[in-house]
N, C-alpha and C positions, 0 to 999 in steps of 0.2 A: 240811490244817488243822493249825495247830502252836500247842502249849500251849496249850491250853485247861483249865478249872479241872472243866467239869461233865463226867459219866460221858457225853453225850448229841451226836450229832452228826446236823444234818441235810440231807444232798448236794441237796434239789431233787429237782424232776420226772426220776425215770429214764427210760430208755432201755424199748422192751418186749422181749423175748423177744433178752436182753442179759447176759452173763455178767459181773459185778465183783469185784474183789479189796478189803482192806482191812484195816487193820490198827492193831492202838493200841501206842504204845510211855508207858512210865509213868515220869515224873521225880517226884524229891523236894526237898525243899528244899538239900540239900548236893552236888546235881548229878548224884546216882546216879539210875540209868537202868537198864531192864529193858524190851526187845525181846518186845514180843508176837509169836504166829502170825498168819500170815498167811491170813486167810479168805476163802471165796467162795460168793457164791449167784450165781443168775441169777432176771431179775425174768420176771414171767409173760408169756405172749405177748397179745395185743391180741383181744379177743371181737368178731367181727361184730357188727351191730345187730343187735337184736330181728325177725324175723320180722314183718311188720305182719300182724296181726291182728285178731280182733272186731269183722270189716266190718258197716259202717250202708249201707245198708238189709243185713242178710244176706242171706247166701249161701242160694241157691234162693228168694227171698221174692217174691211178688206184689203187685199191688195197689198197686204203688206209685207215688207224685205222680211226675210229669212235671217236678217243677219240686224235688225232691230232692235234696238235699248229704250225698256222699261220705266218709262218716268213717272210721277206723280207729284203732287203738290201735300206736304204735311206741315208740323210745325206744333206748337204748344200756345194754348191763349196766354199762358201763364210765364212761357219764359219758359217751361223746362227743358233739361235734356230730353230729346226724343231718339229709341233705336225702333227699327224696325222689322219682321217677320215676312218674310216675303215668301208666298205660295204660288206655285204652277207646275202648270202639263196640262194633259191632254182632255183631261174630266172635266166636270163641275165641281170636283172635290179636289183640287190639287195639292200636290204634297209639298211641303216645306221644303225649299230650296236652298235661302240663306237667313241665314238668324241673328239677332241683332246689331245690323247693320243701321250704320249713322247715315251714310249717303241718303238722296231718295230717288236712285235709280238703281235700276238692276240689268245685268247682260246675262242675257240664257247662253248657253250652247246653240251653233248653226239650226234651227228652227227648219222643219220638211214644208215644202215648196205645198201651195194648197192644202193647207190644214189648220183646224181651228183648233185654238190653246184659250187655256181659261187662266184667270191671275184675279189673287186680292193681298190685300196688305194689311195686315196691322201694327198700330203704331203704341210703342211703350213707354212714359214720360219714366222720370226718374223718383217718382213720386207712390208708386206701383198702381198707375191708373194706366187703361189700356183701352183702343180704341179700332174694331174692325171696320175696314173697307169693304164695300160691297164686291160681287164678283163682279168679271170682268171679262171680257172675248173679245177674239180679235181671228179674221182668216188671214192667213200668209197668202202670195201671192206667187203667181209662177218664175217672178222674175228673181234675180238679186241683183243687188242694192251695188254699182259701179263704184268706185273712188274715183274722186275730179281727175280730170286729165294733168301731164307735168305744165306746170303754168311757165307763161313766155319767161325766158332769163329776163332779168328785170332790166327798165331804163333808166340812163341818170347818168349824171358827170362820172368821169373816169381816173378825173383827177381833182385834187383842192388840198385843202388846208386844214389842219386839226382845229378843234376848236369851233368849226362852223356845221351848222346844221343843213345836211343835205336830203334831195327828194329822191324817192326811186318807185317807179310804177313798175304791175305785173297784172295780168288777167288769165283765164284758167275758162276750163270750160268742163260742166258735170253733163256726162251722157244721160243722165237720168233726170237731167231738168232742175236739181237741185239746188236750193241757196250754198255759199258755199264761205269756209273760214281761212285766213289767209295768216302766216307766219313767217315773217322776215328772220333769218339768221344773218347773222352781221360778221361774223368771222373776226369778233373785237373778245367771244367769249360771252356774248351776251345774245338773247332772240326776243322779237315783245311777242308779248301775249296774244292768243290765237285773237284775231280782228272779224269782226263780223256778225250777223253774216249778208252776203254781198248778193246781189244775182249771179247766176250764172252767166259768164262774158262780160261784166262788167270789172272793168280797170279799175285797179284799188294805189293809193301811193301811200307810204308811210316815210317818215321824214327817221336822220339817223344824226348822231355827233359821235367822231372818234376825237381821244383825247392822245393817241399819241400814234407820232409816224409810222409809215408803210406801206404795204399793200394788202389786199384786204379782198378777200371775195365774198361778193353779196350772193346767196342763194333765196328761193323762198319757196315754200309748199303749200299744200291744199287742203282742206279734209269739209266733207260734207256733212249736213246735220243731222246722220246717220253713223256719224264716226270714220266715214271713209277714208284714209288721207292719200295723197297723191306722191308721186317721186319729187325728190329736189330738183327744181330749174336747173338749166346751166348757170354759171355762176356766172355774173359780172365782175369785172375788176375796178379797184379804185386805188389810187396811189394819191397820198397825204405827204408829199418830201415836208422837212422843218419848215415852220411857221418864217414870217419874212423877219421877226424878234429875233429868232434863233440866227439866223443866217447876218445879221446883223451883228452879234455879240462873237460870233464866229470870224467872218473878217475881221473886228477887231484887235481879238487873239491875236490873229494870222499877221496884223500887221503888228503889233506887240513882240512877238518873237522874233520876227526877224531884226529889229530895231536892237533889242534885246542881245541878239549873236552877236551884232556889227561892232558894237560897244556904244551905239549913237545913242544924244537924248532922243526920251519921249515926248514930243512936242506938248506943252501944256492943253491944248484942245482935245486929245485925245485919249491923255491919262482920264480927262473931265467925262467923254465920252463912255468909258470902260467905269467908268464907277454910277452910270447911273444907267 
């Protein structure tokens, strides 16, 4: 870098576990010069990934669905990419099932009712450092895993006005005792984000704005923290006729044309009215 004005310089992305030199030399306005030392660090070497950890279902745990999703917790100290190797079945040796996958969960195949499956993970940064997970067990349990019940068609006005933010409650109930995730479709084209998660039987509202008239059927569905989902509610209806703006510039029209056909003036108040 040459002449520069600010005390401050900065090279980019280094190099890891990389030794650099560098050096400032200082001018002034009448051309004199003063030769700084020459310095050196080296930058730090590159961290493997995280260890994956704080396996879903845990480690030694029973009872568990047949129809279960594999989670863990990973990530990089350093920022990097991380993919990962994910091993199971039925051994202490499990075999390789999916391979370098970004997510950090996994869905097996339907899993046999009272049987114990073993799982470990290893995680690979982008850096080619690589990080095993310890094994892991888990027994299945005799049961499977229900999806929430169809949650009540929801409640809320039936009618309003575009433009205005309205409520709508619904409640659901998981045979299984489970917390449970809830998602409004709005029938505008839009749904929000799974919400949750809630107890089971407990009444959730999530608020909606349509920005243009009609009607409009509200549904909303279920799904459990096992992935289960539920059928769509009966729908509600909601009818939005034109805002009282619209319905306003409309009569005015209305009385415009007909003035219009007769051949009569338009009264000055109302030409004033139609232009603002």
């Amino acid at each position: 870098q040459l002449k520069q004005n600010n005390t401050s310089y900065n090279p980019g992305t280094l190099e890891y576990n990389t030794q650099y030199h560098w050096r400032i030399d200082a001018w002034d306005n009448y051309g004199y010069s003063t030769t700084g030392d020459t310095w050196t660090f080296t930058t730090v070497d590159n961290s493997p990934p995280n260890i994956p950890s704080n396996p879903q279902p845990e480690n030694s745990s029973t009872n568990i669905y047949i129809d279960s999703i594999l989670c863990w917790d990973g990530g990089d100290p350093d920022g990097d990419n991380v993919s990962y190797d994910v091993y199971f079945g039925l051994d202490n040796d499990p075999p390789l099932v999916s391979h370098n996958q970004i997510a950090t969960s996994y869905q097996p195949d339907m899993m046999n009712i009272t049987t114990e499956y073993y799982w470990r993970v290893i995680a690979y940064d982008d850096q080619g450092h690589n990080s095993s997970g310890p094994l892991w067990g888990f027994k299945t349990s005799i049961y499977t895993n229900n999806p929430p019940e169809k949650p009540e068609k929801p409640s809320g006005p039936t009618s309003g006005r575009t433009g205005v933010s309205y409520s709508f409650s619904s409640s659901t109930i998981d045979s299984n005792g489970e917390p449970v995730f809830y998602m409004f479709d709005w029938d505008d084209g839009s749904t929000n984000e799974w919400v949750g998660p809630y107890d089971s039987g407990q009444t959730i509202t999530l608020s909606h704005v349509w920005d243009e008239k009609g009607s409009y059927a509200i549904k909303v569905k279920a799904k459990d923290i096992y992935g289960g989902e539920s059928f769509w509610s009966d729908p509600l209806q909601i009818s939005l006729p034109k805002s009282k703006e619209q319905h306003r510039f409309w009569f005015l029209s209305f009385i415009l044309d007909i003035l219009s056909e007769r051949n009569l003036n338009i009264p000055p108040f109302i030409s004033f009215l139609s232009m603002n």
